[in-house]
C-alpha positions, 0 to 999 in steps of 0.5 A: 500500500505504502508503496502504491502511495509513493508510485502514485505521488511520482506520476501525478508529480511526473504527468498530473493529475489530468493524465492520471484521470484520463488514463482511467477513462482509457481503461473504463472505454475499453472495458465499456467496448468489451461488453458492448452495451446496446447503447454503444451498438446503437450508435454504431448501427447508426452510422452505418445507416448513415453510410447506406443513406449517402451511399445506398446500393444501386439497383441493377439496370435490368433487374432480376427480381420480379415481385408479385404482389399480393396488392390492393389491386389484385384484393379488390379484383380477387377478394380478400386474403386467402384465395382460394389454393386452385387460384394460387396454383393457377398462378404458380402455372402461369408464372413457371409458363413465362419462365421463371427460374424460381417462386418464393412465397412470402407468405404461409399456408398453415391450415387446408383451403377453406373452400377444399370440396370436402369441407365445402361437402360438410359445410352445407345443410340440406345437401342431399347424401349422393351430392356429397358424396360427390364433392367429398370425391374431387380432389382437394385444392390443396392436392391441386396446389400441391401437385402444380408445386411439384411442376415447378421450383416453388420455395415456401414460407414459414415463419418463426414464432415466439411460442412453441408450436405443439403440433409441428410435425417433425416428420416434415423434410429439412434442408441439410446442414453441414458445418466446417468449424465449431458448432453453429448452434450456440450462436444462432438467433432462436425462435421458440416456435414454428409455424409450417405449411400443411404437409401436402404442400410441404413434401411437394415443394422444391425447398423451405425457408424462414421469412420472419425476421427480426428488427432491432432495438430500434425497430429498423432492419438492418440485419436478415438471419441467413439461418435461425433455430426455430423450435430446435430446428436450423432452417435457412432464411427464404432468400438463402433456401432459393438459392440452394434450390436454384443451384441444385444443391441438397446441402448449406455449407456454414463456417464458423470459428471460435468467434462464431460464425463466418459466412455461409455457401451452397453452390457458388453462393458465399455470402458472409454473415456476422457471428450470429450468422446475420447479413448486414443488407446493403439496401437499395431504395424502394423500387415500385418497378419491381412489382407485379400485381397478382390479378395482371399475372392471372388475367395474363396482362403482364408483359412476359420479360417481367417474369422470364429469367427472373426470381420471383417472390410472392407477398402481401405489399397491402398496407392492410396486410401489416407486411410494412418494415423500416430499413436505414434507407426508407421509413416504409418498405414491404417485407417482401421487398426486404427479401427481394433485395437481399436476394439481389444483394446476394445475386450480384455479390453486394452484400455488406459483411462486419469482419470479426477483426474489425473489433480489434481494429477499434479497441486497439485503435482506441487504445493507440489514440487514446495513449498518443493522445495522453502522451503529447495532447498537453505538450501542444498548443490549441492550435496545434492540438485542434489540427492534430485532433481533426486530423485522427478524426479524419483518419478515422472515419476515412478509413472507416468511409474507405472499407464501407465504400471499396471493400464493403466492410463495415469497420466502426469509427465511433468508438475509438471517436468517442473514446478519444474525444472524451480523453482530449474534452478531460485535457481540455477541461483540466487545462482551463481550469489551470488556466483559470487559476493562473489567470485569478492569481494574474488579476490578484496581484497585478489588479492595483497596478495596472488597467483593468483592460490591460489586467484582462490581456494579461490574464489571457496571455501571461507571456506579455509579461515583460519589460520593453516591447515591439516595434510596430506601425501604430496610429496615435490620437492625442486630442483636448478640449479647447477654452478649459481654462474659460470653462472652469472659470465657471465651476471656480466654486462648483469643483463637483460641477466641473468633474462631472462635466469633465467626465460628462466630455471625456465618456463619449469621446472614450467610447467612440475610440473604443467602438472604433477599436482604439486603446485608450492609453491615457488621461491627462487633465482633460485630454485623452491619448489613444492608439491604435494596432496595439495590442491587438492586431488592426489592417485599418488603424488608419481609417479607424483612428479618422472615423474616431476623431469625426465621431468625436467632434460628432459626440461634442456637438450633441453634447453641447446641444443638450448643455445649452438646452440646460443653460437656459433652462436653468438660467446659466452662461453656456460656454460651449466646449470644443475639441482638438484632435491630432492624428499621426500614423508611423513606427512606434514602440509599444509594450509594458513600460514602467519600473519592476514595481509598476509599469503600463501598457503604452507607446513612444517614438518620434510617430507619438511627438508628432501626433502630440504636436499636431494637435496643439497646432490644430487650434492654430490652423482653425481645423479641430482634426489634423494629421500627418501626412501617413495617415492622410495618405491611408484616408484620402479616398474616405475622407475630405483631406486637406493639405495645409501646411510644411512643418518641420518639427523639433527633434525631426531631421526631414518636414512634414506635410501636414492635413486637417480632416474637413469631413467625411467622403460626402463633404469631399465630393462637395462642390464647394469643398473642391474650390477651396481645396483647388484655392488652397493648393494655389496659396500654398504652391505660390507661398513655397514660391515666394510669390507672396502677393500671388499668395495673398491673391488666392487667400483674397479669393478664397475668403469671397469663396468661403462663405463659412469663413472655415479657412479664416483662421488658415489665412490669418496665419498665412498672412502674418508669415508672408508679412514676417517674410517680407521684412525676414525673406527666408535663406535661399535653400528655403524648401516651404517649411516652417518650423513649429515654435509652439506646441 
C-alpha cells in the first residue's frame, strides 16, 4: 500500500493529475467496448445507416427480381386474403409458363383451403347424401396446389414464432446442414416456435425457408438471419433456401470459428454473415418497378420479360396486410421487398459483411489514440492540438468511409471517436481550469497596478509579461478640449460641477475610440491619448483612428446641444466646449513600460511627438482634426483631406506635410469643398514660391469663396508669415517649411 502511495505521488508529480484521470477513462472505454452495451451498438448501427443513406446500393439496370404482389389491386379484383389454393396454383402455372427460374412465397399456408370440396361437402345443410358424396370425391385444392408445386421450383414460407408450436410435425423434410468449424448452434438467433405449411404442400415443394425476421432495438432492419433455430430446428432464411434450390444443391455449407460464425455457401453462393450468422443488407431504395400485381399475372396482362429469367417472390405489399418494415434507407418498405433485395444483394455479390477483426481494429485503435493522445495532447498548443485532433478524426472515419465504400466492410469509427474525444474534452477541461487559476492569481496581484483592460490581456496571455516591447506601425490620437481654462472659470466654486462635466466630455469621446477599436492609453487633465494596432492586431488603424476623431467632434456637438438646452433652462452662461484632435500614423514602440514595481501598457517614438504636436497646432490652423501626412495618405479616398501646411518639427531631421480632416467622403465630393481645396493648393504652391502677393491673391479669393469663413483662421496665419517674410525673406535653400515654435 505504502508503496502504491509513493508510485502514485511520482506520476501525478511526473504527468498530473489530468493524465492520471484520463488514463482511467482509457481503461473504463475499453472495458465499456468489451461488453458492448446496446447503447454503444446503437450508435454504431447508426452510422452505418448513415453510410447506406449517402451511399445506398444501386439497383441493377435490368433487374432480376420480379415481385408479385399480393396488392390492393389484385384484393379488390380477387377478394380478400386467402384465395382460394386452385387460384394460387393457377398462378404458380402461369408464372413457371413465362419462365421463371424460381417462386418464393412470402407468405404461409398453415391450415387446408377453406373452400377444399370436402369441407365445402360438410359445410352445407340440406345437401342431399349422393351430392356429397360427390364433392367429398374431387380432389382437394390443396392436392391441386400441391401437385402444380411439384411442376415447378416453388420455395415456401414459414415463419418463426415466439411460442412453441405443439403440433409441428417433425416428420416434415429439412434442408441439410453441414458445418466446417465449431458448432453453429450456440450462436444462432432462436425462435421458440414454428409455424409450417400443411404437409401436402410441404413434401411437394422444391425447398423451405424462414421469412420472419427480426428488427432491432430500434425497430429498423438492418440485419436478415441467413439461418435461425426455430423450435430446435436450423432452417435457412427464404432468400438463402432459393438459392440452394436454384443451384441444385441438397446441402448449406456454414463456417464458423471460435468467434462464431463466418459466412455461409451452397453452390457458388458465399455470402458472409456476422457471428450470429446475420447479413448486414446493403439496401437499395424502394423500387415500385419491381412489382407485379397478382390479378395482371392471372388475367395474363403482364408483359412476359417481367417474369422470364427472373426470381420471383410472392407477398402481401397491402398496407392492410401489416407486411410494412423500416430499413436505414426508407421509413416504409414491404417485407417482401426486404427479401427481394437481399436476394439481389446476394445475386450480384453486394452484400455488406462486419469482419470479426474489425473489433480489434477499434479497441486497439482506441487504445493507440487514446495513449498518443495522453502522451503529447498537453505538450501542444490549441492550435496545434485542434489540427492534430481533426486530423485522427479524419483518419478515422476515412478509413472507416474507405472499407464501407471499396471493400464493403463495415469497420466502426465511433468508438475509438468517442473514446478519444472524451480523453482530449478531460485535457481540455483540466487545462482551463489551470488556466483559470493562473489567470485569478494574474488579476490578484497585478489588479492595483495596472488597467483593468490591460489586467484582462494579461490574464489571457501571461507571456506579455515583460519589460520593453515591439516595434510596430501604430496610429496615435492625442486630442483636448479647447477654452478649459474659460470653462472652469465657471465651476471656480462648483469643483463637483466641473468633474462631472469633465467626465460628462471625456465618456463619449472614450467610447467612440473604443467602438472604433482604439486603446485608450491615457488621461491627462482633460485630454485623452489613444492608439491604435496595439495590442491587438488592426489592417485599418488608419481609417479607424479618422472615423474616431469625426465621431468625436460628432459626440461634442450633441453634447453641447443638450448643455445649452440646460443653460437656459436653468438660467446659466453656456460656454460651449470644443475639441482638438491630432492624428499621426508611423513606427512606434509599444509594450509594458514602467519600473519592476509598476509599469503600463503604452507607446513612444518620434510617430507619438508628432501626433502630440499636431494637435496643439490644430487650434492654430482653425481645423479641430489634423494629421500627418501617413495617415492622410491611408484616408484620402474616405475622407475630405486637406493639405495645409510644411512643418518641420523639433527633434525631426526631414518636414512634414501636414492635413486637417474637413469631413467625411460626402463633404469631399462637395462642390464647394473642391474650390477651396483647388484655392488652397494655389496659396500654398505660390507661398513655397515666394510669390507672396500671388499668395495673398488666392487667400483674397478664397475668403469671397468661403462663405463659412472655415479657412479664416488658415489665412490669418498665412498672412502674418508672408508679412514676417517680407521684412525676414527666408535663406535661399528655403524648401516651404516652417518650423513649429509652439506646441
Amino acid at each position: 500500500m505504502k508503496r502504491l502511495k509513493i508510485l502514485r505521488r511520482w506520476f501525478t508529480r511526473r504527468f498530473g493529475y489530468a493524465r492520471l484521470a484520463c488514463l482511467v477513462l482509457l481503461v473504463g472505454f475499453a472495458a465499456l467496448r468489451i461488453a458492448d452495451p446496446a447503447p454503444i451498438e446503437e450508435i454504431r448501427v447508426r452510422t452505418f445507416d448513415t453510410y447506406q443513406r449517402i451511399d445506398h446500393r444501386k439497383k441493377p439496370d435490368n433487374p432480376i427480381v420480379t415481385i408479385i404482389g399480393i396488392d390492393d389491386k389484385s384484393l379488390k379484383a380477387l377478394g380478400q386474403w386467402p384465395w382460394p389454393r386452385t387460384k394460387i396454383a393457377e398462378l404458380i402455372d402461369k408464372l413457371t409458363r413465362l419462365g421463371a427460374v424460381a417462386i418464393a412465397f412470402d407468405v404461409i399456408f398453415p391450415e387446408p383451403d377453406r373452400l377444399n370440396p370436402e369441407i365445402a361437402a360438410d359445410s352445407f345443410r340440406d345437401l342431399d347424401e349422393a351430392t356429397r358424396d360427390k364433392l367429398k370425391a374431387l380432389p382437394s385444392n390443396d392436392q391441386i396446389l400441391a401437385e402444380t408445386i411439384k411442376r415447378s421450383r416453388v420455395v415456401l414460407g414459414e415463419s418463426g414464432e415466439p411460442e412453441v408450436n405443439p403440433d409441428l410435425d417433425r416428420q416434415l423434410p429439412q434442408t441439410g446442414l453441414a458445418t466446417l468449424g465449431e458448432d453453429p448452434k450456440p450462436y444462432l438467433y432462436e425462435f421458440p416456435g414454428l409455424i409450417r405449411n400443411i404437409p401436402v404442400l410441404e413434401q411437394a415443394a422444391a425447398g423451405r425457408g424462414l421469412f420472419s425476421i427480426k428488427p432491432e432495438r430500434d425497430g429498423i432492419i438492418r440485419r436478415v438471419p441467413i439461418i435461425n433455430i426455430a423450435q430446435g430446428a436450423v432452417m435457412p432464411s427464404l432468400m438463402f433456401e432459393t438459392l440452394r434450390v436454384v443451384s441444385g444443391s441438397d446441402t448449406i455449407l456454414v463456417k464458423t470459428n471460435e468467434d462464431g460464425i463466418v459466412g455461409v455457401r451452397v453452390g457458388r453462393f458465399q455470402i458472409p454473415t456476422d457471428s450470429h450468422g446475420q447479413l448486414w443488407v446493403h439496401f437499395a431504395r424502394q423500387d415500385p418497378s419491381l412489382y407485379v400485381p397478382a390479378v395482371d399475372v392471372l388475367e395474363g396482362s403482364v408483359a412476359p420479360d417481367r417474369i422470364a429469367g427472373k426470381f420471383v417472390l410472392v407477398g402481401t405489399p397491402a398496407l392492410g396486410l401489416n407486411d410494412i418494415k423500416t430499413t436505414p434507407v426508407d421509413p416504409a418498405m414491404p417485407g417482401v421487398e426486404v427479401h427481394a433485395q437481399v436476394l439481389e444483394a446476394a445475386l450480384m455479390g453486394a452484400v455488406l459483411s462486419q469482419p470479426n477483426y474489425g473489433f480489434a481494429f477499434e479497441f486497439f485503435a482506441a487504445v493507440i489514440i487514446g495513449l498518443l493522445v495522453i502522451a503529447f495532447a498537453p505538450r501542444l498548443g490549441p492550435v496545434t492540438l485542434v489540427v492534430v485532433g481533426a486530423l485522427f478524426a479524419s483518419v478515422l472515419i476515412g478509413t472507416s468511409w474507405y472499407f464501407y465504400k471499396e471493400q464493403k466492410l463495415l469497420v466502426d469509427f465511433t468508438y475509438p471517436l468517442m473514446s478519444t474525444s472524451a480523453i482530449y474534452l478531460t485535457l481540455i477541461f483540466a487545462s482551463f481550469v489551470r488556466e483559470q487559476q493562473q489567470r485569478k492569481q494574474i488579476r490578484g496581484q497585478f489588479a492595483q497596478y495596472m488597467s483593468p483592460v490591460l489586467v484582462e490581456q494579461l490574464a489571457q496571455s501571461p507571456e506579455r509579461l515583460v519589460l520593453g516591447g515591439e516595434e510596430r506601425e501604430m496610429t496615435i490620437m492625442f486630442s483636448d478640449m479647447r477654452g478649459f481654462t474659460s470653462i472652469s472659470e465657471t465651476y471656480k466654486n462648483d469643483p463637483q460641477g466641473l468633474t462631472a462635466l469633465m467626465n460628462r466630455f471625456l465618456t463619449p469621446l472614450t467610447n467612440v475610440i473604443l467602438e472604433r477599436k482604439g486603446y485608450i492609453d491615457k488621461y491627462m487633465g482633460d485630454a485623452i491619448m489613444a492608439f491604435w494596432n496595439a495590442p491587438l492586431d488592426d489592417r485599418e488603424h488608419q481609417l479607424n483612428a479618422c472615423e474616431a476623431a469625426v465621431d468625436m467632434l460628432d459626440r461634442v456637438a450633441e453634447l453641447n446641444k443638450a448643455r445649452e438646452a440646460e443653460a437656459q433652462e436653468d438660467g446659466r452662461v453656456y460656454v460651449p466646449l470644443n475639441v482638438g484632435v491630432g492624428l499621426n500614423t508611423g513606427p512606434c514602440v509599444v509594450g509594458n513600460m514602467g519600473s519592476d514595481l509598476k509599469f503600463n501598457y503604452s507607446v513612444f517614438g518620434d510617430s507619438v511627438n508628432l501626433a502630440s504636436r499636431l494637435e496643439g497646432q490644430s487650434k492654430e490652423y482653425g481645423f479641430p482634426i489634423i494629421v500627418g501626412s501617413r495617415t492622410a495618405l491611408a484616408a484620402r479616398e474616405k475622407f475630405a483631406i486637406l493639405e495645409i501646411d510644411f512643418v518641420m518639427v523639433k527633434g525631426k531631421k526631414e518636414p512634414e506635410v501636414v492635413y486637417a480632416i474637413a469631413g467625411r467622403e460626402d463633404v469631399a465630393l462637395s462642390e464647394r469643398f473642391q474650390r477651396l481645396r483647388n484655392l488652397t493648393i494655389e496659396m500654398l504652391a505660390c507661398y513655397r514660391s515666394r510669390d507672396w502677393d500671388g499668395a495673398l491673391a488666392a487667400i483674397e479669393r478664397g475668403r469671397r469663396t468661403d462663405d463659412a469663413r472655415t479657412l479664416e483662421l488658415l489665412f490669418n496665419l498665412y498672412e502674418k508669415r508672408i508679412a514676417e517674410f517680407r521684412k525676414n525673406p527666408p535663406p535661399e535653400d528655403w524648401d516651404g517649411a516652417y518650423a513649429l515654435l509652439t506646441k
